[in-house]
C-alpha positions in Angstrom: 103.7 87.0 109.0 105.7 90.4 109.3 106.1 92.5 106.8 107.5 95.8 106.4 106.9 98.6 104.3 109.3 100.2 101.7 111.3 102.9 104.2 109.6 106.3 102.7 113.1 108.8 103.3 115.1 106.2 100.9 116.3 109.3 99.2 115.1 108.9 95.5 114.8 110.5 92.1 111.9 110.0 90.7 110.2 110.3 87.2 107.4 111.3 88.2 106.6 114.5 90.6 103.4 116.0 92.0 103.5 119.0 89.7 103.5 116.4 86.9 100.4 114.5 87.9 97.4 116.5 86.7 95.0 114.2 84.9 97.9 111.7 84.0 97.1 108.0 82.7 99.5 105.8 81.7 99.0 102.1 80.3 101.7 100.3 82.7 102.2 97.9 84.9 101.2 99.5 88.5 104.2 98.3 90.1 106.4 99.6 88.1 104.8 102.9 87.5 104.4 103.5 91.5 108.2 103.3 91.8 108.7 106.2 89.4 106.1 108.7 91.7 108.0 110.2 94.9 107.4 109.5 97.9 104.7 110.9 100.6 103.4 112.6 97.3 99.7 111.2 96.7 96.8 112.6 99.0 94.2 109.5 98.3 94.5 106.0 96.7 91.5 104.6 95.9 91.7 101.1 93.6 89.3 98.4 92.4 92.0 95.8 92.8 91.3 92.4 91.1 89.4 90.2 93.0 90.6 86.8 92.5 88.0 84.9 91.2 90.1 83.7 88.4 87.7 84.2 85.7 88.9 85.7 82.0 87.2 88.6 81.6 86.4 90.6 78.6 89.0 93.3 79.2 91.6 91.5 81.8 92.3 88.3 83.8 92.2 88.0 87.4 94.2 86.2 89.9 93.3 82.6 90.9 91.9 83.2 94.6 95.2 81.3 95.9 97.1 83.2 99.0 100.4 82.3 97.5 99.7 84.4 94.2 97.4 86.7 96.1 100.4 87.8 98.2 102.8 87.3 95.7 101.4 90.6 93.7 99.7 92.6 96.1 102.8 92.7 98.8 104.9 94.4 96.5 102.3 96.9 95.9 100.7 97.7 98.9 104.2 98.6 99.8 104.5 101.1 97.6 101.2 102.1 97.7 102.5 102.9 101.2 105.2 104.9 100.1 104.1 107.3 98.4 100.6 107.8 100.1 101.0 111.5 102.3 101.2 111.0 106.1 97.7 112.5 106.0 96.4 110.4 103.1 94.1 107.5 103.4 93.6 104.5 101.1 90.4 103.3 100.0 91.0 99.1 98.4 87.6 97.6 96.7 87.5 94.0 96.5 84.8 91.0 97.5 84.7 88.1 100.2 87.1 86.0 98.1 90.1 87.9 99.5 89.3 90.6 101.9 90.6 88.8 104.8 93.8 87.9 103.4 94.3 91.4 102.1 93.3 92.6 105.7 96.3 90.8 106.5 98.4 92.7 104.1 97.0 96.1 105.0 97.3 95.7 108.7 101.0 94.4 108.0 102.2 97.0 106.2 99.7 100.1 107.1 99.8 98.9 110.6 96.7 97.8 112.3 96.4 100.9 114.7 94.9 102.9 110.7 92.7 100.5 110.1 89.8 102.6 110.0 86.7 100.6 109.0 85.7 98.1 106.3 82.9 99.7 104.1 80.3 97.3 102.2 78.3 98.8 98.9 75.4 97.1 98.1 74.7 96.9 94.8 71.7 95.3 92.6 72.1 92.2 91.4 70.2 89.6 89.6 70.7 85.6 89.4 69.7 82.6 91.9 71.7 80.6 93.9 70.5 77.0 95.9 73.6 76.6 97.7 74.2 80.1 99.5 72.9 83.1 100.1 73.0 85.8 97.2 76.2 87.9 97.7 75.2 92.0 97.2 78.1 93.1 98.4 81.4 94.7 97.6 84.1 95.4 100.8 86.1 98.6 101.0 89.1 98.6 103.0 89.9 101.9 104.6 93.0 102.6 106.1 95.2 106.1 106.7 98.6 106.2 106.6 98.8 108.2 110.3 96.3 109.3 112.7 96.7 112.6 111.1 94.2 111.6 108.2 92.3 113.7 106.3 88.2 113.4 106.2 85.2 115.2 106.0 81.8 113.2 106.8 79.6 115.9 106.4 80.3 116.7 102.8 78.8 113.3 102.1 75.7 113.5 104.1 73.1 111.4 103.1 69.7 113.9 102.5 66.5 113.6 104.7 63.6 112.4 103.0 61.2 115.4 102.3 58.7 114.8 104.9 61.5 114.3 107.5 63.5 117.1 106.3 60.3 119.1 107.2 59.6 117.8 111.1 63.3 117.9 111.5 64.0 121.4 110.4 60.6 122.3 112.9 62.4 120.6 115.3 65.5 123.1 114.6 64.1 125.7 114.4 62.3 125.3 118.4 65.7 125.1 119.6 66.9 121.8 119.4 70.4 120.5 118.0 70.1 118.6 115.0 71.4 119.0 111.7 68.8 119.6 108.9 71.1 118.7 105.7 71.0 115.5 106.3 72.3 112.3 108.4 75.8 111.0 108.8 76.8 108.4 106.4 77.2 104.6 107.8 79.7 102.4 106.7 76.7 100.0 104.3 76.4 102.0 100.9 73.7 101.5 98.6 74.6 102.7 94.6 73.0 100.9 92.0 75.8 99.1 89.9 76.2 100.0 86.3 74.5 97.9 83.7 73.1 98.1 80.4 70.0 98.0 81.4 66.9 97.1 79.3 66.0 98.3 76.1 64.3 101.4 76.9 66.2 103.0 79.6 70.2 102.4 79.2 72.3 103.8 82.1 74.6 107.0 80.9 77.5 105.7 82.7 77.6 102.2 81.1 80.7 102.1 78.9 80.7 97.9 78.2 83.5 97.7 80.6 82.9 94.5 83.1 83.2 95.7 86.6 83.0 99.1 85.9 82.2 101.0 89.3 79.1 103.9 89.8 80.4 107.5 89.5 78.4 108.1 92.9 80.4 105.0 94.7 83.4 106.9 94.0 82.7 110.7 94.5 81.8 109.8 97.9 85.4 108.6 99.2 86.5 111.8 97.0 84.8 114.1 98.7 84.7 112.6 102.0 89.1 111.9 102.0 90.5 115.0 100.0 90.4 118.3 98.9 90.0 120.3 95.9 93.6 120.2 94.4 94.5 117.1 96.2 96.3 114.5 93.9 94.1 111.0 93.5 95.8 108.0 92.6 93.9 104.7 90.8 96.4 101.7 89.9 93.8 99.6 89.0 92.4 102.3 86.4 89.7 100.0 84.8 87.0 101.7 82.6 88.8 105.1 84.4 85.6 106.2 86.8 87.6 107.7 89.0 90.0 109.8 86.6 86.6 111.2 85.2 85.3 112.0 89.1 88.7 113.6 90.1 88.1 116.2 86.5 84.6 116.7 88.0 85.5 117.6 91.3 88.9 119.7 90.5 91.2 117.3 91.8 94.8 115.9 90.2 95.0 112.5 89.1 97.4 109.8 88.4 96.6 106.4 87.5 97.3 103.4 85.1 96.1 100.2 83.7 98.2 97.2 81.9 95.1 96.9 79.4 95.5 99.2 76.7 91.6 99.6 75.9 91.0 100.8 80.1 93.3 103.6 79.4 91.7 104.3 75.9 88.4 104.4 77.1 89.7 106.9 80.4 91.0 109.4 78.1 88.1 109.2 76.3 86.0 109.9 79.1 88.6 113.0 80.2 88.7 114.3 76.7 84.6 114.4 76.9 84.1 115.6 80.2 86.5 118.7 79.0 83.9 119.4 75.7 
């Protein structure tokens, strides 16, 4: 299958400009509010795309995991995902083993294959038994850049040495040797707890009752490791709105939107608190 992307110098006027996107949320349709931003204009996309288990969740329903409707709405927006990603922007798409390799596909299709960079996994705790496979623990990040010219910064997300090796290592520095004493490069297996309720007498801050909603931590590390201060974020699959609250935290514009009305209630929320 070939498939080309949207041509990004189809001259257009859009309704929506960088200037415009500080902290913007919109309760929309992603498709349609993608082809209202102009193009080469976001720095990072990151999204939690559905999964395509075909379950009814509380707050949305997913796609049935069939390649027809699978391609039939993700085509259309990974074009303009595409689009209106910066030549030196990179995209960062969240989903499990039901679909990654048909969105693989997609990604190497439209973003080419040569910006493939790597597929990330997060590990995440999970409860439950199962007699017929082994238990799944894992999440799958595609990251691809637009161009070779992509920006990213490892070492601002450098995982910290334990105390006692933080210790020998920095002896080690410190007799001449090269080694870097913040910490160790991150690899592409990341383990964050996932947000839950928790039990009765510890409930985790983050949890906001919003099935699937992703770990602040998850998130600030593509932030900080694929843009800069200033940089404009985009999320089209906005959810419980994790990342709009991260981009506020770490001074960086956002732009993102959800077709369920209570995701983008629950995001300003978050925005209007994070600003008290």
């Amino acid at each position: 299958m070939n498939i080309e992307s949207t041509n990004d110098k189809i001259p257009t006027t859009p309704a929506i400009t960088y200037s415009e996107c500080y902290q913007q949320c919109f309760c929309s349709d992603n498709l349609e509010l993608m082809k209202t931003i102009e193009s080469n204009t976001v720095d990072l996309i990151y999204c939690d795309i559905l999964y395509g288990t075909g379950r009814k969740f509380a707050d949305y329903q997913d796609l049935k995991p069939i390649r027809s409707e699978i391609e039939n709405h993700y085509i259309p927006r990974i074009k303009e995902m595409h689009r209106i990603l910066k030549p030196t922007g990179s995209i960062y798409l969240q989903m499990d083993y039901r679909i990654s390799h048909w969105i693989r596909c997609l990604m190497d299709d439209i973003f080419n294959y040569k910006n493939y960079i790597q597929s990330i996994y997060w590990k995440y705790n999970a409860g439950g038994k199962y007699n017929d496979k082994f238990k799944t623990v894992t999440d799958e990040i595609l990251f691809y850049s637009k161009t070779e010219n992509k920006c990213f910064y490892p070492e601002r997300v450098m995982i910290p040495h334990h105390p006692d090796t933080y210790r020998r290592i920095k002896g080690y520095a410190n007799a001449g040797i090269t080694i870097n004493i913040n910490g160790k490069q991150r690899e592409n297996l990341w383990d964050f707890n996932a947000v839950k309720k928790g039990n009765y007498t510890k409930i985790n801050p983050e949890y906001l009752n919003y099935a699937t909603q992703k770990p602040k931590a998850l998130i600030e590390t593509i932030i900080k490791a694929s843009s800069n201060e200033g940089d404009l974020v985009a999320d089209f699959y906005l959810g419980s709105g994790t990342t709009a609250e991260v981009c506020k935290d770490l001074n960086r514009n956002f732009i993102g939107c959800d077709i369920n009305p209570r995701a983008v209630e629950i995001t300003l929320k978050r925005l209007n608190d994070a600003r008290s």
